[in-house]
ZADO-1210 file (C-alpha; in nm, 4 decimals, padded with zeros to 6 digits):
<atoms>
<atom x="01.0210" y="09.3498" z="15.7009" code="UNK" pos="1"/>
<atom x="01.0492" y="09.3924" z="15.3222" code="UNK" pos="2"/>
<atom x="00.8105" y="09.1483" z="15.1584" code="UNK" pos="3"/>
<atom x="00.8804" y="08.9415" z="14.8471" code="UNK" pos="4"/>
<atom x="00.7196" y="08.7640" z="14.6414" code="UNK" pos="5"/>
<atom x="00.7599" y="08.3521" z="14.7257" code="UNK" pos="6"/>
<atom x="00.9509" y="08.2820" z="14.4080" code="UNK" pos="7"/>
<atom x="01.2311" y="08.5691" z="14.5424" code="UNK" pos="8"/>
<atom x="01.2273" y="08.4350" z="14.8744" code="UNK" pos="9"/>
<atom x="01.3171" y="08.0599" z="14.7843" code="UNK" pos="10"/>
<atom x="01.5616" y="08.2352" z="14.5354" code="UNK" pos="11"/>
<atom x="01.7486" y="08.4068" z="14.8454" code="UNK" pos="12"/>
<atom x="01.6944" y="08.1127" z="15.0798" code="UNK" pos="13"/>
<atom x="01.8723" y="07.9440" z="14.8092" code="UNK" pos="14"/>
<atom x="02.1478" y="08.2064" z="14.7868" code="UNK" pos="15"/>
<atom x="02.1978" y="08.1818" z="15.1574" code="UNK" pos="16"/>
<atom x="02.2668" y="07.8345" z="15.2211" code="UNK" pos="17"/>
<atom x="02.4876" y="07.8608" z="14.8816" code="UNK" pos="18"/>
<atom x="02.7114" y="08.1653" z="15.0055" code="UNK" pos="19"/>
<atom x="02.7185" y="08.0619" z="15.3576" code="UNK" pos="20"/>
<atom x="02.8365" y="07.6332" z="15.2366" code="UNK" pos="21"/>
<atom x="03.0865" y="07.8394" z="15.0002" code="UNK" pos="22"/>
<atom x="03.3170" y="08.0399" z="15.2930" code="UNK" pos="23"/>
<atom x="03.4146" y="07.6564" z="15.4113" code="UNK" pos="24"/>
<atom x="03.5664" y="07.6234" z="15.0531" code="UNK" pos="25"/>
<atom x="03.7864" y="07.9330" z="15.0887" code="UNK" pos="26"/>
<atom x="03.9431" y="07.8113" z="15.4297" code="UNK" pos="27"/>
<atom x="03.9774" y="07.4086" z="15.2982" code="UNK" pos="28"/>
<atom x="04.1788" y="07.5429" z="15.0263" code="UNK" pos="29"/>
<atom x="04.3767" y="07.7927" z="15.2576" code="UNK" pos="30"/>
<atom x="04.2691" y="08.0993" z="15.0494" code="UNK" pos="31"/>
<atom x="04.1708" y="08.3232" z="15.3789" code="UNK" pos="32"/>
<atom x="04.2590" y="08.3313" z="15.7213" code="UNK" pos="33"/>
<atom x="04.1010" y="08.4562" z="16.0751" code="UNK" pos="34"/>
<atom x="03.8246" y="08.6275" z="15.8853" code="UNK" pos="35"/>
<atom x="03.9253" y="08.7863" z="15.6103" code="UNK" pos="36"/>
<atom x="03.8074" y="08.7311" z="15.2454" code="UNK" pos="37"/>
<atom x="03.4363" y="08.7028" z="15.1205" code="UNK" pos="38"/>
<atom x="03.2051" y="08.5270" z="14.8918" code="UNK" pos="39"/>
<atom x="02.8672" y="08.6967" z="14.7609" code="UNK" pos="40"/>
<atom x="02.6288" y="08.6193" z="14.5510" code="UNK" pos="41"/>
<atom x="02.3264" y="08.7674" z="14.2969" code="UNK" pos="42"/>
<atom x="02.0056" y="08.6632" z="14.4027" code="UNK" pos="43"/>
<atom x="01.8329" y="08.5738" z="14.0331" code="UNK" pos="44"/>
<atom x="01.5584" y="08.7700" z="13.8892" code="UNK" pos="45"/>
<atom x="01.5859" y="09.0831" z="14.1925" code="UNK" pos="46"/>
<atom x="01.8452" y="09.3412" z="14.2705" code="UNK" pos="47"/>
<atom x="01.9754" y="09.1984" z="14.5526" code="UNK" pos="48"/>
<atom x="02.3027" y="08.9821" z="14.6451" code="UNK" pos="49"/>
<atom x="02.3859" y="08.8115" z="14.9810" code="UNK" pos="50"/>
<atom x="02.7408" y="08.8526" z="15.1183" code="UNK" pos="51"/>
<atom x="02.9041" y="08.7365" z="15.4806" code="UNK" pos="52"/>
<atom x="02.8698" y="08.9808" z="15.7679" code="UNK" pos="53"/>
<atom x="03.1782" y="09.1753" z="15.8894" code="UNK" pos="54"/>
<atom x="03.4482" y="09.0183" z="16.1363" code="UNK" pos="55"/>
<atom x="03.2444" y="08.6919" z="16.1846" code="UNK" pos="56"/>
<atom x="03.4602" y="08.4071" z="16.2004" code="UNK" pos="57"/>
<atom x="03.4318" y="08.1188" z="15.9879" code="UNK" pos="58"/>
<atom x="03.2994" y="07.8649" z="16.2305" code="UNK" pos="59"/>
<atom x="03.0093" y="08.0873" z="16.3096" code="UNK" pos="60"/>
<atom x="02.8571" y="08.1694" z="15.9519" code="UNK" pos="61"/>
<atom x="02.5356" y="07.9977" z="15.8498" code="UNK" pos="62"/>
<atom x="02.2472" y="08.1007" z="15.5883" code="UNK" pos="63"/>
<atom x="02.0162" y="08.2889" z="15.8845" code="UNK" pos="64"/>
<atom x="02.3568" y="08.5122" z="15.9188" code="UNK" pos="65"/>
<atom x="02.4493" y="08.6313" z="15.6219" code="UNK" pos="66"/>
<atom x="02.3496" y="08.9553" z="15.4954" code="UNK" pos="67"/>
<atom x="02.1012" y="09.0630" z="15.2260" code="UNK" pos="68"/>
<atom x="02.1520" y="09.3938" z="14.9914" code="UNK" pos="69"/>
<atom x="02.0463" y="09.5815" z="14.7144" code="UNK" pos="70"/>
<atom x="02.2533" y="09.6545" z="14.4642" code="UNK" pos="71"/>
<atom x="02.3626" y="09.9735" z="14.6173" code="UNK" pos="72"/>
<atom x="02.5393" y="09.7799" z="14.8686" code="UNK" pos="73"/>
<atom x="02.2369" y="09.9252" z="15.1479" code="UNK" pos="74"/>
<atom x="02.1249" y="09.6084" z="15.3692" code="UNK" pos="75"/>
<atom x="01.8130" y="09.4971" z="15.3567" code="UNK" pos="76"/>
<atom x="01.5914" y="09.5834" z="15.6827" code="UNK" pos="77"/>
<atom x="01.4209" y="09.3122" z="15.8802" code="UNK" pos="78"/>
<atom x="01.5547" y="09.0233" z="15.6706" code="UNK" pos="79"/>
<atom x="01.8186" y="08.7736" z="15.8972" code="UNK" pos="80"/>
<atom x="02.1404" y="08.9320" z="15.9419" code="UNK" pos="81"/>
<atom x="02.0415" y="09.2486" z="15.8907" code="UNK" pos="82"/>
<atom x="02.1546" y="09.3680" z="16.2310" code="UNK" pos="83"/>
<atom x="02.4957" y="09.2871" z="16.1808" code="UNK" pos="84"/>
<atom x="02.7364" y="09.5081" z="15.9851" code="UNK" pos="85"/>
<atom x="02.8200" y="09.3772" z="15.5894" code="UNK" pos="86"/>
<atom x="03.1721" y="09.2863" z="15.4850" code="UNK" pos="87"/>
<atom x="03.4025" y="09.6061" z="15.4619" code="UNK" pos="88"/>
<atom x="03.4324" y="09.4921" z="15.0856" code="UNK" pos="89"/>
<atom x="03.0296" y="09.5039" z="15.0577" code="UNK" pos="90"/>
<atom x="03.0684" y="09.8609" z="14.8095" code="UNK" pos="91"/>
<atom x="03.2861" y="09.6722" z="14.5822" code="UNK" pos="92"/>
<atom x="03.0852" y="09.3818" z="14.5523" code="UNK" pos="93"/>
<atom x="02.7454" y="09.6111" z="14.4947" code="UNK" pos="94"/>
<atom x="02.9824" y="09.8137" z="14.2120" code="UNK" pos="95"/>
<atom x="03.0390" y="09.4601" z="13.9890" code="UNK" pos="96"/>
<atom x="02.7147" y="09.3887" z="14.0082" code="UNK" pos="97"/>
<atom x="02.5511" y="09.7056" z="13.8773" code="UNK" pos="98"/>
<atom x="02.7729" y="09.6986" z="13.6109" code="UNK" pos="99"/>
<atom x="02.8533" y="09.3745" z="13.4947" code="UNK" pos="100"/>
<atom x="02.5095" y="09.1822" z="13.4779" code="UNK" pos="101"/>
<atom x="02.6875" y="08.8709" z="13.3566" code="UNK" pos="102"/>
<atom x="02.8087" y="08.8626" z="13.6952" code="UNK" pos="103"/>
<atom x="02.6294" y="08.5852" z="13.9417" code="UNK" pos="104"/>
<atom x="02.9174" y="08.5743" z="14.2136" code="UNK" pos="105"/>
<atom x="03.2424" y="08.7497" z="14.3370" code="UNK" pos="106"/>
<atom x="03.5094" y="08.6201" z="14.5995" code="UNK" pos="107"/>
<atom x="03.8059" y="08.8021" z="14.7461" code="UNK" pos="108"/>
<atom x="04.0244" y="08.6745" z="14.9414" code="UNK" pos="109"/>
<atom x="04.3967" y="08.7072" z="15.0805" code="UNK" pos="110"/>
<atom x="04.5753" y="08.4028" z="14.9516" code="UNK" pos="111"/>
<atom x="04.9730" y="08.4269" z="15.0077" code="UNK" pos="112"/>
<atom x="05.1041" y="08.3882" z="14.6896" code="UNK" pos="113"/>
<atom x="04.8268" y="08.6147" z="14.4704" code="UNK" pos="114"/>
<atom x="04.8768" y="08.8486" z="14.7254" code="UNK" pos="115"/>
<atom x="05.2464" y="08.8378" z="14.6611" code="UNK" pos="116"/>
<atom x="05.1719" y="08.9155" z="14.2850" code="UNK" pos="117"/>
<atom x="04.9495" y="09.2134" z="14.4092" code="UNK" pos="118"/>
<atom x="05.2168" y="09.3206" z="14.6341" code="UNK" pos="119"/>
<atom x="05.4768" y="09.3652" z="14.3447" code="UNK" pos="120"/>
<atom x="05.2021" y="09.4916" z="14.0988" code="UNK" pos="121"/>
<atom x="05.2642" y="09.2575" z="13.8626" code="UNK" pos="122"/>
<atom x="05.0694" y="09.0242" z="13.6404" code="UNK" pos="123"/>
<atom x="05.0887" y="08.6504" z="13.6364" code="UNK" pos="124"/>
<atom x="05.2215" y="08.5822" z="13.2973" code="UNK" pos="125"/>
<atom x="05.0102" y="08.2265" z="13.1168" code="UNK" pos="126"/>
<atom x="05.2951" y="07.9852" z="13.1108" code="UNK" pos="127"/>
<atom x="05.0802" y="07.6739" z="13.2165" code="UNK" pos="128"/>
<atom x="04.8156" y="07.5233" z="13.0648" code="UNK" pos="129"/>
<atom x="04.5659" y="07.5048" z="13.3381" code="UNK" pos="130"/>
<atom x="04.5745" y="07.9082" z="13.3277" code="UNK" pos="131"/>
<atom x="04.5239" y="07.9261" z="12.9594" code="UNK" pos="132"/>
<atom x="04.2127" y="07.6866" z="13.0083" code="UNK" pos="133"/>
<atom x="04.0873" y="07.8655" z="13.3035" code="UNK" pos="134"/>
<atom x="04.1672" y="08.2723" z="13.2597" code="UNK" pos="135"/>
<atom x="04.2604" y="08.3014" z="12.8552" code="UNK" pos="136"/>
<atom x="04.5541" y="08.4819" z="12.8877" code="UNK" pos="137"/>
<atom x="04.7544" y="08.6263" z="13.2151" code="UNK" pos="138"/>
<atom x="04.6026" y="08.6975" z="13.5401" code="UNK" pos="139"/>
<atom x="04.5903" y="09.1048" z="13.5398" code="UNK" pos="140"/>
<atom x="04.6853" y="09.3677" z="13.7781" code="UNK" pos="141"/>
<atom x="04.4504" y="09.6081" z="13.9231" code="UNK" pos="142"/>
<atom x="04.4649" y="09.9990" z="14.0379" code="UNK" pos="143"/>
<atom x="04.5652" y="10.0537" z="14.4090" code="UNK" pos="144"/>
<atom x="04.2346" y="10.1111" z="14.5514" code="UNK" pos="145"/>
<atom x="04.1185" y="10.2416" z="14.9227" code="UNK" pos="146"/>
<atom x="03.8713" y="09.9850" z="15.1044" code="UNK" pos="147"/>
<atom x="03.5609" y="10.1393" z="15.1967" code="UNK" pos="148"/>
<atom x="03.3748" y="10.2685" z="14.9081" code="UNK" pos="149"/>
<atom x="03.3347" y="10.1517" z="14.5120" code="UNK" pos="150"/>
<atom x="03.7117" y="10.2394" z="14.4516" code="UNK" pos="151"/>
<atom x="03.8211" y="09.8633" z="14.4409" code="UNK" pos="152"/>
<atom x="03.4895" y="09.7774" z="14.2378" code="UNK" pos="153"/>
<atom x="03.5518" y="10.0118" z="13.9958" code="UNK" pos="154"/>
<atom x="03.9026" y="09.9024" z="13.9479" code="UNK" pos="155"/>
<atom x="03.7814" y="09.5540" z="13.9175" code="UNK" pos="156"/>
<atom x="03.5260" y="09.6673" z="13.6234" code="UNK" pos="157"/>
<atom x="03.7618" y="09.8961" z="13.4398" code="UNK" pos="158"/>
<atom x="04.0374" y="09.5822" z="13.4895" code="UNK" pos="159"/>
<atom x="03.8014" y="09.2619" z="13.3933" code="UNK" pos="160"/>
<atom x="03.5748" y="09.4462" z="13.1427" code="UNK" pos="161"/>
<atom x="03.6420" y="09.3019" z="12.7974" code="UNK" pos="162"/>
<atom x="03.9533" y="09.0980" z="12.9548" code="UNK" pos="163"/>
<atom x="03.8927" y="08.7150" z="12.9468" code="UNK" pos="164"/>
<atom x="04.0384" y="08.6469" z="13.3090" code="UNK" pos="165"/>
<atom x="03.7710" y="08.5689" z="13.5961" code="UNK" pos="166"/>
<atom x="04.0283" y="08.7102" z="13.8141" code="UNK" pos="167"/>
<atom x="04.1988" y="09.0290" z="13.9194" code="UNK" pos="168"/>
<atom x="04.5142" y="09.1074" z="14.1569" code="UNK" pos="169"/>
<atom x="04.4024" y="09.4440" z="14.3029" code="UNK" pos="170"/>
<atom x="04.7832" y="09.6193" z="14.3334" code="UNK" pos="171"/>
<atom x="04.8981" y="09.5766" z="14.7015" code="UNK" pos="172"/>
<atom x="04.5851" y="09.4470" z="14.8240" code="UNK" pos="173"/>
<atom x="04.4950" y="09.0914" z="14.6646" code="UNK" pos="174"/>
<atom x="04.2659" y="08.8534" z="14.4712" code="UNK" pos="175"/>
<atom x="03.8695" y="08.9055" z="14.3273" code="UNK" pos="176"/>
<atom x="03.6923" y="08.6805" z="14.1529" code="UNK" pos="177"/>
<atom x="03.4169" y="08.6711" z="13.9442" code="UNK" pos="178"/>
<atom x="03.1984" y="08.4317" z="13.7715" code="UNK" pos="179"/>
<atom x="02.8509" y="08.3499" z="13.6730" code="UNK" pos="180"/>
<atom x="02.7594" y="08.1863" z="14.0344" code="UNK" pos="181"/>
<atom x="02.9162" y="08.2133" z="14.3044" code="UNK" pos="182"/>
<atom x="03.0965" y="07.8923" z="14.2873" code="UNK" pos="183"/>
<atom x="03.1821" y="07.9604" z="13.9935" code="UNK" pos="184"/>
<atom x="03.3641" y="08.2479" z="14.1858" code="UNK" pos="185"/>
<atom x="03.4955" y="08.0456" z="14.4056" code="UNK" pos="186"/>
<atom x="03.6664" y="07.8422" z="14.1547" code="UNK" pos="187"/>
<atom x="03.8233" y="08.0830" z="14.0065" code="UNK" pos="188"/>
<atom x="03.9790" y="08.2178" z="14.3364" code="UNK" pos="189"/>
<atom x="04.0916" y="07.8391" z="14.4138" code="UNK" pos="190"/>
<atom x="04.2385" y="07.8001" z="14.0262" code="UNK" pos="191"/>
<atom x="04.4176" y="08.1531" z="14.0755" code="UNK" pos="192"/>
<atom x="04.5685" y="08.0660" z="14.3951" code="UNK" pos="193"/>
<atom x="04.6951" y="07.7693" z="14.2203" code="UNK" pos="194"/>
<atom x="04.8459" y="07.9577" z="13.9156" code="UNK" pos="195"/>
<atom x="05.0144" y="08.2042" z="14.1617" code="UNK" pos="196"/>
<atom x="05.1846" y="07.9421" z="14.3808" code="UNK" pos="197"/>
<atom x="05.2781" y="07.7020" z="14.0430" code="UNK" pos="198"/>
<atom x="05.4398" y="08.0387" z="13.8091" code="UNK" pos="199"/>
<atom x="05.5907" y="08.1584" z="14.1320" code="UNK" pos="200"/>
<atom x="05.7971" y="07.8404" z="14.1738" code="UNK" pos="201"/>
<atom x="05.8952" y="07.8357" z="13.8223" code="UNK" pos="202"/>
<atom x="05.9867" y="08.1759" z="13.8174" code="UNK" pos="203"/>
<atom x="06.2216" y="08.0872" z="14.0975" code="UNK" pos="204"/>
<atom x="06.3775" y="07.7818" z="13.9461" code="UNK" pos="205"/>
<atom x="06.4883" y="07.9413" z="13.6399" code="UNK" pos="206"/>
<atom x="06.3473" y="08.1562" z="13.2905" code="UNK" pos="207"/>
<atom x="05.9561" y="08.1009" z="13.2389" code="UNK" pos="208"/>
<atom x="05.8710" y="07.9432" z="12.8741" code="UNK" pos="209"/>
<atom x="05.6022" y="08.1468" z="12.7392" code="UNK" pos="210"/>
<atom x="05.2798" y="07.9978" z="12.5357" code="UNK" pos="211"/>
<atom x="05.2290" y="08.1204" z="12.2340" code="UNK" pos="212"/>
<atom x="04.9017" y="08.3087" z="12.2294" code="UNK" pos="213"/>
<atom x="04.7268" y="08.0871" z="11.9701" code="UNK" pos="214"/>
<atom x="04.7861" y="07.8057" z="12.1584" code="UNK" pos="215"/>
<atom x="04.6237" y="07.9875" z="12.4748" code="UNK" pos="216"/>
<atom x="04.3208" y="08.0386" z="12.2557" code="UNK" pos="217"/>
<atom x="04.3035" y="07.7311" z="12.1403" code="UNK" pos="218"/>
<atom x="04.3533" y="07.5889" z="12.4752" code="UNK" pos="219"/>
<atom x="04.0716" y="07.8328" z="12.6312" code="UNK" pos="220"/>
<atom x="03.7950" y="07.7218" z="12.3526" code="UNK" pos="221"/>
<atom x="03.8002" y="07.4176" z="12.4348" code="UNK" pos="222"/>
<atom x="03.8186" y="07.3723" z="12.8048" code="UNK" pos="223"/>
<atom x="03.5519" y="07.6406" z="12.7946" code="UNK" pos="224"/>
<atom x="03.2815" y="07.5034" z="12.5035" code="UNK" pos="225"/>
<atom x="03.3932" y="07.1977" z="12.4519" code="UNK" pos="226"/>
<atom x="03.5203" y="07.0087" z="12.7607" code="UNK" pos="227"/>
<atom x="03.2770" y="07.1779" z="12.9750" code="UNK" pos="228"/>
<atom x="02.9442" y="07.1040" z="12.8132" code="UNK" pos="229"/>
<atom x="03.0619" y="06.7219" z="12.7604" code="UNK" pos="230"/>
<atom x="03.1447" y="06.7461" z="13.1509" code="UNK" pos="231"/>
<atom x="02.7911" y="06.9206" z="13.2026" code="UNK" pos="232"/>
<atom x="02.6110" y="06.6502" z="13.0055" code="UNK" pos="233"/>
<atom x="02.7698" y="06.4420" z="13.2264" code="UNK" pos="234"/>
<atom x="02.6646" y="06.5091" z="13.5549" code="UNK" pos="235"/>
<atom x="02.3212" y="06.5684" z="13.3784" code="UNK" pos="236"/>
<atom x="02.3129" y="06.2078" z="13.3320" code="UNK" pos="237"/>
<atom x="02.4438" y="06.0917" z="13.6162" code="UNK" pos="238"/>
<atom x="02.3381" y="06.3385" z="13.9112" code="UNK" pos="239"/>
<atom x="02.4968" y="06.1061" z="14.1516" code="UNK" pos="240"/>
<atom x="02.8220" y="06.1993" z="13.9884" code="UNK" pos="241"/>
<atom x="03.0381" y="06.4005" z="14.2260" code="UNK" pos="242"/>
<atom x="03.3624" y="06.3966" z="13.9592" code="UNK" pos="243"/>
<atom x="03.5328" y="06.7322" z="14.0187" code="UNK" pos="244"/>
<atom x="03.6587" y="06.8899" z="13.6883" code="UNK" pos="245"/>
<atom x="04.0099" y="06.9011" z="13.7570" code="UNK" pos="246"/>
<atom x="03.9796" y="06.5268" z="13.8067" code="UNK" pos="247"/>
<atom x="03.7801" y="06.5261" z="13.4279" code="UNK" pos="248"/>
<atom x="04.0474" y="06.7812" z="13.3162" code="UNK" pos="249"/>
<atom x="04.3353" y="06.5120" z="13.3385" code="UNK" pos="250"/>
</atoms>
């Protein structure tokens, strides 16, 4: 068994529990179903993430199954889980983290109406508020990517690099996340779930109104340094606090 030092160790004990708690997010919020979709997450200060093991269903994960890799994507011998087989999406998860170090967490999953963007290789246009605050600007469409190697990662680099959306709609395939934890991943896969479903509707009921873009930066300053270092502060003072931010958002 690889050994680490005892800092690493709580660091990926940590991780564990974290990824494994975060899969029950994706099915409350109906983001996945049977067991597709996946939530990983950098283990800080090594070159390692942890991600859910292939075809397991969502009842069964807990920390002592999920699986521990290097940043090539190669499991980790001898550490729990390691005799199981990685998520098919394990590559493209390895790919964002080599090259985007800013990157603490990533989350795909197959939720119906981001998939139905994906499907028509289109971009969710900002014409709410709540996607202005969250992504900056439109949701974008990725390249049509094969599952299996780094193909989807690197279209999820080449697509988010520079772009201020936590959030990608690989073309014909469906949603990844990013953010700087991984539920701060998760987040963003629940929020662009929500903006798929919402600008859908609209779309359906009659012409979208757009936003003009200075309101969308305006609008994305301040939900992201201003409203969410007063809601930090917050629950800094008052760790008891379980306030959600969409419920501080209002």
């Amino acid at each position: 068994m690889t050994d680490f030092s005892a800092e690493i160790t709580a660091a990926i004990d940590v991780v564990r529990h974290d990824v494994a708690k975060l899969h029950g997010e994706l099915v409350r919020y109906g983001l996945v179903v049977w067991t597709g979709g996946n939530v990983s997450g950098r283990v800080p200060g090594a070159d390692l993430f942890v991600i859910k093991p292939s075809g397991v269903s969502y009842d069964d994960l807990a920390p002592e199954n999920m699986i521990l890799c290097d940043l090539d994507g190669n499991v980790i011998p001898g550490t729990p889980g390691s005799e199981r087989s990685p998520s098919s999406d394990t590559a493209a998860h390895a790919y964002v983290y080599r090259n985007m170090p800013e990157v603490g967490g990533v989350v795909h999953t197959h939720s119906t109406y981001a998939v139905a963007w994906a499907a028509r290789g289109e971009e969710i246009p900002c014409v709410i508020t709540g996607m202005a605050d969250e992504f900056g600007g439109p949701i974008p469409i990725g390249p049509f990517a094969i599952i299996g190697d780094d193909s989807i990662g690197r279209g999820i680099v080449e697509t988010l690099r520079g772009h201020r959306s936590r959030a990608v709609l690989m073309q014909n395939h469906g949603p990844f996340t990013i953010g700087v934890s991984a539920k701060d991943a998760v987040k963003a896969a629940v929020m662009c779930e929500d903006a798929a479903r919402s600008v859908h509707i609209a779309r359906e009921a009659g012409p979208l109104i757009p936003i003009p873009q200075d309101r969308i930066d305006a609008l994305y300053q301040r939900y992201q340094n201003v409203y969410g270092q007063a809601s930090d502060a917050r629950r800094d003072n008052n760790p008891d606090d379980d306030t959600t931010d969409e419920a501080d958002a209002s």
